[in-house]
Backbone as CSV, one residue per row, in Angstrom:
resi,resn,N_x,N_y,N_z,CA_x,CA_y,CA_z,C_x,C_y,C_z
1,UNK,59.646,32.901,66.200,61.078,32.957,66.016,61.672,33.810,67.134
2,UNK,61.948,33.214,68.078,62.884,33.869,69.185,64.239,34.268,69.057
3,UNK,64.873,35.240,69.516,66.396,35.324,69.754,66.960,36.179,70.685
4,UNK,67.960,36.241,71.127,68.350,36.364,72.312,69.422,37.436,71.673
5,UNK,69.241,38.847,72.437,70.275,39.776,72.411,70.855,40.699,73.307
6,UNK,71.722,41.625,72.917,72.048,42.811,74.541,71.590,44.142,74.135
7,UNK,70.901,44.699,74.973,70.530,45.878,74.655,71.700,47.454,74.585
8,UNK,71.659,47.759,73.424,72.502,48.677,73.529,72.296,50.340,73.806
9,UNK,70.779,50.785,73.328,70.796,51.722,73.519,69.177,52.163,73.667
10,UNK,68.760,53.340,74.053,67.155,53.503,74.208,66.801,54.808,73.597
11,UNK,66.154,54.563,72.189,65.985,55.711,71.532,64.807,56.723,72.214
12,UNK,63.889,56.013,72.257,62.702,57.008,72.718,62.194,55.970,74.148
13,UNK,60.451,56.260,74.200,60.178,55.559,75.491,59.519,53.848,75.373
14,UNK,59.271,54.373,74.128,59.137,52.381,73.238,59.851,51.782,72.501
15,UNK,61.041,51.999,72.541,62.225,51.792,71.285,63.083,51.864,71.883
16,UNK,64.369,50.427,71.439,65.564,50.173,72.023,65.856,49.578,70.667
17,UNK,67.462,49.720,70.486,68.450,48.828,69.612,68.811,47.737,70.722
18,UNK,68.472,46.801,70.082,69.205,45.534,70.018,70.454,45.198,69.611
19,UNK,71.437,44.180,69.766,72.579,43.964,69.293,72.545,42.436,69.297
20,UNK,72.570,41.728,68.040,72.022,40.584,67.895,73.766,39.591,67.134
21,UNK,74.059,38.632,67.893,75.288,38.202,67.020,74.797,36.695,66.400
22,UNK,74.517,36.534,65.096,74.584,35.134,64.266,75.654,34.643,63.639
23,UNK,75.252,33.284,64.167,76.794,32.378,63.519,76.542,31.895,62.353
24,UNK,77.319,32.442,61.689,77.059,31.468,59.938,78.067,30.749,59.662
25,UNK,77.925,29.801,58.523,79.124,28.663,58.422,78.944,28.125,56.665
26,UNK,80.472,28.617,56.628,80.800,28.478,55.309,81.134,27.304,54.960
27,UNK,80.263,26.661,54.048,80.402,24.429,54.250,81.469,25.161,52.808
28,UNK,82.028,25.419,51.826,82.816,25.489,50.934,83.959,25.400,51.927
29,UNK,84.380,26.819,52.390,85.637,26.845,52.903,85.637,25.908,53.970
30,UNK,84.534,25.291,54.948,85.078,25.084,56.298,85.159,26.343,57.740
31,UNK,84.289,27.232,57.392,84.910,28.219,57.991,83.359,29.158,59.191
32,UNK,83.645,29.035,60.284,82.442,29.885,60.718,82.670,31.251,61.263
33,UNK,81.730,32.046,61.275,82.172,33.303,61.821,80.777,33.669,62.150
34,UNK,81.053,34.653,62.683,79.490,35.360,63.475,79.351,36.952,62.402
35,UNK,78.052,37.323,62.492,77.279,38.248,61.674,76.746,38.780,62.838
36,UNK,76.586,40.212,62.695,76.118,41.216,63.604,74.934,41.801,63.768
37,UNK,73.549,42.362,63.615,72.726,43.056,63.421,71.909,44.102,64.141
38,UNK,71.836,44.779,64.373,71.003,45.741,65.061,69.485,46.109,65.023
39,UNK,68.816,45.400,65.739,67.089,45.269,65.455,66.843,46.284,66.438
40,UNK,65.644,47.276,65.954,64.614,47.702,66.956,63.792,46.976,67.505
41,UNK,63.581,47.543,68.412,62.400,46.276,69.280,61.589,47.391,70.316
42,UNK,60.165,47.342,70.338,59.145,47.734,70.555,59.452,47.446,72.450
43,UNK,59.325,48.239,73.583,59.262,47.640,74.856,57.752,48.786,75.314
44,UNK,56.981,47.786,75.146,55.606,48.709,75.940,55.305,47.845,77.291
45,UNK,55.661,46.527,77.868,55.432,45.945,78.974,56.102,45.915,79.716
46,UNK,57.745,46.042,78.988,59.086,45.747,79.817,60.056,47.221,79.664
47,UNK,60.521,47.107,80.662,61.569,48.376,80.910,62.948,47.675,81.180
48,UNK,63.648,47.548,79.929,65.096,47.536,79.589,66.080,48.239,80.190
49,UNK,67.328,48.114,80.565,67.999,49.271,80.723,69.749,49.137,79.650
50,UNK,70.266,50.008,79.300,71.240,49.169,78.556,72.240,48.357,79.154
51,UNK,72.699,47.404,78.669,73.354,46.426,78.876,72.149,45.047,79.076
52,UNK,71.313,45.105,79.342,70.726,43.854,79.840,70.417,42.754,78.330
53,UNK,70.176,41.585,78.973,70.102,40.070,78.223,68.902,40.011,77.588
54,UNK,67.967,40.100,76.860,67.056,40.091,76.383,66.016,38.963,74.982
55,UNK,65.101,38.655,75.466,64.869,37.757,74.352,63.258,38.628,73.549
56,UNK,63.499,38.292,72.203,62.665,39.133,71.153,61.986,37.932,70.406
57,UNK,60.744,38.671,70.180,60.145,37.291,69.476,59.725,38.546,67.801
58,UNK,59.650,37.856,67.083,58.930,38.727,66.111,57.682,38.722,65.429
59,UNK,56.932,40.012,65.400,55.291,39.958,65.324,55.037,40.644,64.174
60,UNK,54.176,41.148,63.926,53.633,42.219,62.643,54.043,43.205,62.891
61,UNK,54.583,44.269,61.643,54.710,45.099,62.188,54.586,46.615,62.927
62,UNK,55.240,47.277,63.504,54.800,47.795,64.322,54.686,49.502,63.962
63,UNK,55.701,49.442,63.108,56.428,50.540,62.391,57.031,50.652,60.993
64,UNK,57.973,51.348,60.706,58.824,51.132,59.326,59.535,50.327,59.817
65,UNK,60.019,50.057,60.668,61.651,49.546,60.950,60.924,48.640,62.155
66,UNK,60.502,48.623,63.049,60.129,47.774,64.386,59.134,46.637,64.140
67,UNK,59.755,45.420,64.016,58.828,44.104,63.953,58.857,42.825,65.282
68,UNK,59.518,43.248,66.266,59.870,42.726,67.246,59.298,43.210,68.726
69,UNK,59.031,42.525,69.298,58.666,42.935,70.959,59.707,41.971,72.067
70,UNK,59.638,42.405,73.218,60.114,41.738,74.487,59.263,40.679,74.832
71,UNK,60.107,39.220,75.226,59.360,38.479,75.464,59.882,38.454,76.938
72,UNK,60.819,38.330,77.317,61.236,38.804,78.802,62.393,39.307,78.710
73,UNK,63.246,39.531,80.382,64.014,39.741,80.142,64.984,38.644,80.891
74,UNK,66.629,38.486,80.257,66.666,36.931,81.096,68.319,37.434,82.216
75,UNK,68.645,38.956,82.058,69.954,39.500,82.689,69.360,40.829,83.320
76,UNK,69.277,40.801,84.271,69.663,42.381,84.796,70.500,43.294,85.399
Protein backbone atom coordinates (compact mmCIF):
# COMPACT_ATOMS: atom_id res chain seq x y z
CA UNK A 1 0.00 0.00 0.00
CA UNK A 2 1.80 3.06 -1.24
CA UNK A 3 1.06 6.80 -0.75
CA UNK A 4 2.40 9.80 -1.55
CA UNK A 5 3.00 12.73 0.98
CA UNK A 6 4.99 16.15 2.06
CA UNK A 7 7.22 16.03 4.66
CA UNK A 8 6.62 18.32 7.38
CA UNK A 9 8.84 17.99 10.05
CA UNK A 10 12.01 15.80 11.50
CA UNK A 11 11.63 14.62 14.94
CA UNK A 12 14.76 12.75 15.67
CA UNK A 13 17.45 11.10 13.18
CA UNK A 14 14.92 8.20 11.97
CA UNK A 15 11.64 9.89 12.27
CA UNK A 16 9.75 12.41 10.18
CA UNK A 17 5.90 13.47 10.15
CA UNK A 18 4.34 13.05 7.15
CA UNK A 19 1.38 15.07 5.92
CA UNK A 20 -0.86 12.83 4.01
CA UNK A 21 -4.24 14.41 2.22
CA UNK A 22 -7.26 11.65 1.35
CA UNK A 23 -10.17 12.24 -0.71
CA UNK A 24 -13.34 10.79 0.55
CA UNK A 25 -16.75 10.95 -1.09
CA UNK A 26 -19.98 11.15 0.35
CA UNK A 27 -22.35 8.92 -2.32
CA UNK A 28 -25.56 10.13 0.17
CA UNK A 29 -24.96 13.76 -0.13
CA UNK A 30 -22.96 13.91 -3.44
CA UNK A 31 -20.24 15.55 -1.82
CA UNK A 32 -16.23 15.08 -1.75
CA UNK A 33 -13.77 16.52 0.45
CA UNK A 34 -10.26 15.61 1.47
CA UNK A 35 -9.16 14.12 5.08
CA UNK A 36 -5.83 14.95 6.54
CA UNK A 37 -3.41 12.67 8.50
CA UNK A 38 -0.13 12.81 9.94
CA UNK A 39 1.96 9.45 9.74
CA UNK A 40 5.42 8.80 11.14
CA UNK A 41 7.63 7.25 8.89
CA UNK A 42 10.88 5.50 9.70
CA UNK A 43 13.94 7.17 7.17
CA UNK A 44 17.09 4.85 7.81
CA UNK A 45 18.18 4.82 3.85
CA UNK A 46 16.83 8.17 2.83
CA UNK A 47 17.52 11.66 4.09
CA UNK A 48 14.37 13.86 3.79
CA UNK A 49 14.48 17.39 4.25
CA UNK A 50 11.18 19.31 5.06
CA UNK A 51 9.11 20.22 2.42
CA UNK A 52 10.03 17.39 0.05
CA UNK A 53 7.48 14.86 -2.06
CA UNK A 54 7.71 11.59 -0.68
CA UNK A 55 6.30 8.11 -1.21
CA UNK A 56 5.70 5.54 1.96
CA UNK A 57 4.94 2.09 1.67
CA UNK A 58 3.74 0.33 4.88
CA UNK A 59 5.57 -2.60 6.72
CA UNK A 60 5.46 -4.18 10.26
CA UNK A 61 5.85 -2.37 12.76
CA UNK A 62 8.57 -0.51 13.74
CA UNK A 63 7.53 1.17 16.91
CA UNK A 64 4.31 2.28 18.88
CA UNK A 65 3.35 4.71 16.36
CA UNK A 66 5.87 4.05 13.13
CA UNK A 67 4.59 1.42 10.51
CA UNK A 68 5.86 3.03 7.41
CA UNK A 69 9.30 3.47 5.60
CA UNK A 70 10.61 5.58 2.47
CA UNK A 71 10.27 4.10 -0.67
CA UNK A 72 11.90 7.06 -2.49
CA UNK A 73 11.87 10.27 -2.78
CA UNK A 74 9.96 11.85 -5.90
CA UNK A 75 10.58 16.19 -5.05
CA UNK A 76 13.56 17.79 -3.86
Amino acid sequence: MKKIGIVLNKIDDNTIVVFIKILKINKKQNIQYFKVKKILVDTSYFNPIKGNLIEITKTRPLSKKKNFIITRILNT
